[in-house]
Backbone as CSV, one residue per row, in Angstrom:
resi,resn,N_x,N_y,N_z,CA_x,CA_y,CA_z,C_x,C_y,C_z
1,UNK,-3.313,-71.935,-71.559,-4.294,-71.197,-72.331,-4.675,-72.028,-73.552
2,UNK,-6.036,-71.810,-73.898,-6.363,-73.027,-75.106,-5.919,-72.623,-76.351
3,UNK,-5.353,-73.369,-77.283,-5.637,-72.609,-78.640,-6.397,-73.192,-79.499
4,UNK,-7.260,-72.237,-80.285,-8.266,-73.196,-81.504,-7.753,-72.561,-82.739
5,UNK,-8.187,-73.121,-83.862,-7.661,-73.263,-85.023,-8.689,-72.152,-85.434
6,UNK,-8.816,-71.584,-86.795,-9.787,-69.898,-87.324,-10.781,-70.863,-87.643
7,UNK,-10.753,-72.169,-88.057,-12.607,-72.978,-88.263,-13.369,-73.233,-87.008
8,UNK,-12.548,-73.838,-86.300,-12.971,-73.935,-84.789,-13.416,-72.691,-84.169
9,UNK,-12.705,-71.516,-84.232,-13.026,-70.533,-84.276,-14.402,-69.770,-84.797
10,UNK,-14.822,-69.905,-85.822,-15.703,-69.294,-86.848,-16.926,-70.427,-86.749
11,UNK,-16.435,-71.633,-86.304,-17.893,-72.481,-86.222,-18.378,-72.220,-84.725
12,UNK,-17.461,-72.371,-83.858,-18.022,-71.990,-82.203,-17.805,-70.543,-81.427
13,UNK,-17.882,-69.743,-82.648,-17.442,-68.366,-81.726,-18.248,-67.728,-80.387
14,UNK,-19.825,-68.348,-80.470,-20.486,-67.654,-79.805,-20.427,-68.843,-78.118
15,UNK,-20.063,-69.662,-78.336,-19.273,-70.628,-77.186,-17.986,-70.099,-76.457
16,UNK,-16.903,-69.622,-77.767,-15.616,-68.898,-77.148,-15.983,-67.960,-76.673
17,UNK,-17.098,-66.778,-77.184,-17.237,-66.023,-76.566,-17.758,-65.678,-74.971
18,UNK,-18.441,-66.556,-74.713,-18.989,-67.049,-73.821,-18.352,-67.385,-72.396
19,UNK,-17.223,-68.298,-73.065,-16.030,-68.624,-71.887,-15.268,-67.335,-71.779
20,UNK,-15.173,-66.521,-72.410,-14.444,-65.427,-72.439,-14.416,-64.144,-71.355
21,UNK,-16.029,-63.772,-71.377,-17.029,-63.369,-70.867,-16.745,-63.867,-69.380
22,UNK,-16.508,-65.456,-69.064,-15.725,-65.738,-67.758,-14.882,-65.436,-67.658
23,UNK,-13.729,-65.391,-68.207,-12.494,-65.026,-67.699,-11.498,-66.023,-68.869
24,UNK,-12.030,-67.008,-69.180,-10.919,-67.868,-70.118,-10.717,-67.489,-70.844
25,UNK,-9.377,-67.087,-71.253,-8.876,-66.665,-72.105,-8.492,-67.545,-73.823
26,UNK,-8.045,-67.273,-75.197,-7.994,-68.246,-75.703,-7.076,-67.572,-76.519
27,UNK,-6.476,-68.588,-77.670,-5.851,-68.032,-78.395,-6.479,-68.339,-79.887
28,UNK,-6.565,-67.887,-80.828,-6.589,-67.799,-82.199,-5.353,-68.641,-83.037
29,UNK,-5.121,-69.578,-83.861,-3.851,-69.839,-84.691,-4.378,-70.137,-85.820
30,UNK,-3.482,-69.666,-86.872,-3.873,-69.843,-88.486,-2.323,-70.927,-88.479
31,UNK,-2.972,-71.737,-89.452,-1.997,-72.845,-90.160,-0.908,-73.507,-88.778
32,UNK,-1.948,-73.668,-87.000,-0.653,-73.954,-86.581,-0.052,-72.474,-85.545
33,UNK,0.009,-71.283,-86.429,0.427,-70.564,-85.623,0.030,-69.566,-84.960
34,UNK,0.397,-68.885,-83.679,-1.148,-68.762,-82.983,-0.560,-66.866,-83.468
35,UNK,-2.010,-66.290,-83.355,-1.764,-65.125,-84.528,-2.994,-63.733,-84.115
36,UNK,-3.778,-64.390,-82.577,-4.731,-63.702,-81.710,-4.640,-64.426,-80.471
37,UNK,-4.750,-63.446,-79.277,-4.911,-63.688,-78.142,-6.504,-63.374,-77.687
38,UNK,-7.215,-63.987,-77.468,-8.699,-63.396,-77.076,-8.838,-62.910,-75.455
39,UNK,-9.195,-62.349,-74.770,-9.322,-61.933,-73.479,-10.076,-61.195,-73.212
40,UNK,-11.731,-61.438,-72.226,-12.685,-60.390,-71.766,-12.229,-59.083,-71.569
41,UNK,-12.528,-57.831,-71.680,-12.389,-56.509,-71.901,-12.167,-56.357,-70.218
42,UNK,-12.688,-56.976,-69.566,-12.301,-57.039,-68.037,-11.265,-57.364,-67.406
43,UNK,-10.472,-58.379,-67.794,-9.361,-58.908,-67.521,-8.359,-57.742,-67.652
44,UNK,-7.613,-57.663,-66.460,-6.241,-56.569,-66.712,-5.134,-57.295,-67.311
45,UNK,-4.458,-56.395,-68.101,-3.772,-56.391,-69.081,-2.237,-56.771,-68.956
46,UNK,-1.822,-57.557,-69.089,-0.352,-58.441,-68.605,0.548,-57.046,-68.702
47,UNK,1.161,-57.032,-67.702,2.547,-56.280,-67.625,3.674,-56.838,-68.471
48,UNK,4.294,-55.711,-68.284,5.188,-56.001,-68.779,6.480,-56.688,-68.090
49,UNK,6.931,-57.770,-68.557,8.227,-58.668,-67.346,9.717,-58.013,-67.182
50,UNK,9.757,-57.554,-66.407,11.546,-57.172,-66.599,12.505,-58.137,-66.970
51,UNK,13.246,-58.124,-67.554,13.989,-59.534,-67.803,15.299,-59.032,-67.009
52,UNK,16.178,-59.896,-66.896,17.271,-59.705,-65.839,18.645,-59.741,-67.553
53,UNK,19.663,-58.745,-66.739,20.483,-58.458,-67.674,20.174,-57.344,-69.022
54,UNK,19.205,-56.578,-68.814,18.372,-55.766,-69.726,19.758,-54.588,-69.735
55,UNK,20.554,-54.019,-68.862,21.756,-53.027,-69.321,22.749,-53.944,-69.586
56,UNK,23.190,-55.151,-70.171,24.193,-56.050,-70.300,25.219,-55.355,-71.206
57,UNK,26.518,-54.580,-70.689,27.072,-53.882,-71.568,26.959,-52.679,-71.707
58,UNK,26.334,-52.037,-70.955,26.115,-50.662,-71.164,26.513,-49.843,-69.681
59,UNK,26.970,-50.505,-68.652,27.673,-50.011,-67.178,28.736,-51.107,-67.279
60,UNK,29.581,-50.451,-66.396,30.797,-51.300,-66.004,30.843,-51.125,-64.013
61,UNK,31.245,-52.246,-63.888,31.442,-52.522,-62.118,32.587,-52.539,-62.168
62,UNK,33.512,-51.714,-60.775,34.689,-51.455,-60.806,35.106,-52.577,-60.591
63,UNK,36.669,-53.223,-60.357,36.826,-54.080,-60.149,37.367,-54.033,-58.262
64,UNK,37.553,-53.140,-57.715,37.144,-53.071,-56.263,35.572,-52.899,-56.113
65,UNK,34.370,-53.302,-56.447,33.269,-52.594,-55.944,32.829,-53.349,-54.516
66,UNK,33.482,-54.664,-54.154,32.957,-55.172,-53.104,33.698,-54.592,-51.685
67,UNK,35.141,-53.693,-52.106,35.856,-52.829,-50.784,35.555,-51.041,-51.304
68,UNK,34.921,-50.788,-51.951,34.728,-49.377,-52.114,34.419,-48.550,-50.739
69,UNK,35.253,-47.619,-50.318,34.793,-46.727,-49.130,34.610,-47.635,-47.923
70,UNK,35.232,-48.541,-48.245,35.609,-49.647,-46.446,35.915,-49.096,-45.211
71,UNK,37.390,-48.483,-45.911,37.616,-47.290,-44.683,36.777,-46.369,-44.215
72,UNK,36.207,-45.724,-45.312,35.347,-44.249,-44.387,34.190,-45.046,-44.046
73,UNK,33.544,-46.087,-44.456,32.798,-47.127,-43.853,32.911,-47.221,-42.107
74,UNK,34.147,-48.335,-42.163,34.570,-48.469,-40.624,34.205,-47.426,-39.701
75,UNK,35.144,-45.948,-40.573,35.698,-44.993,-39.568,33.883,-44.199,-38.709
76,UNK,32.744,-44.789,-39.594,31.578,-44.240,-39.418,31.607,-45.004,-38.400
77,UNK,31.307,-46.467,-38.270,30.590,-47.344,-37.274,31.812,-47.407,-35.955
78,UNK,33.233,-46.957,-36.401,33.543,-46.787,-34.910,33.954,-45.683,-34.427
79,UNK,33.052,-44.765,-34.787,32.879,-43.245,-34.180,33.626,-42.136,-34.527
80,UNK,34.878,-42.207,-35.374,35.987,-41.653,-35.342,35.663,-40.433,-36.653
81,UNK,33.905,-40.331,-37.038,34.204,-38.984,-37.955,33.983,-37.494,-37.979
């Protein structure tokens, strides 16, 4: 995604706007840091990412969870319930 600086900005807006209007998206940065995202009113709107480890600490896994219910497991698949 491009970023322009707020002069670059303010001298070519009706250019950014333009690409925008296509689909290119841009970013805004003051001093360096970027501080606007620009994006046509058309473009759908980024989801949100799940990140992995988001309950870290907040469940516990037994420490059998990979033989839990083995037996009544088995006793299903060889007919005996």
């Amino acid at each position: 995604m491009r970023t322009v600086n707020i002069h670059e900005a303010k001298t070519h807006l009706s250019r950014l706007i333009d690409a925008a209007m296509k689909g290119e998206s841009f970013i805004i940065a003051k001093a360096g840091k970027p501080v606007v995202r620009v994006s046509p009113i058309s473009a759908p709107e980024q989801q949100h990412k799940q990140r992995l480890g988001f309950l870290a600490g907040k469940m516990q896994v037994p420490d059998d969870f990979d033989h839990m219910g083995q037996d009544e497991i088995g006793s299903l698949f060889d007919g005996q319930a």
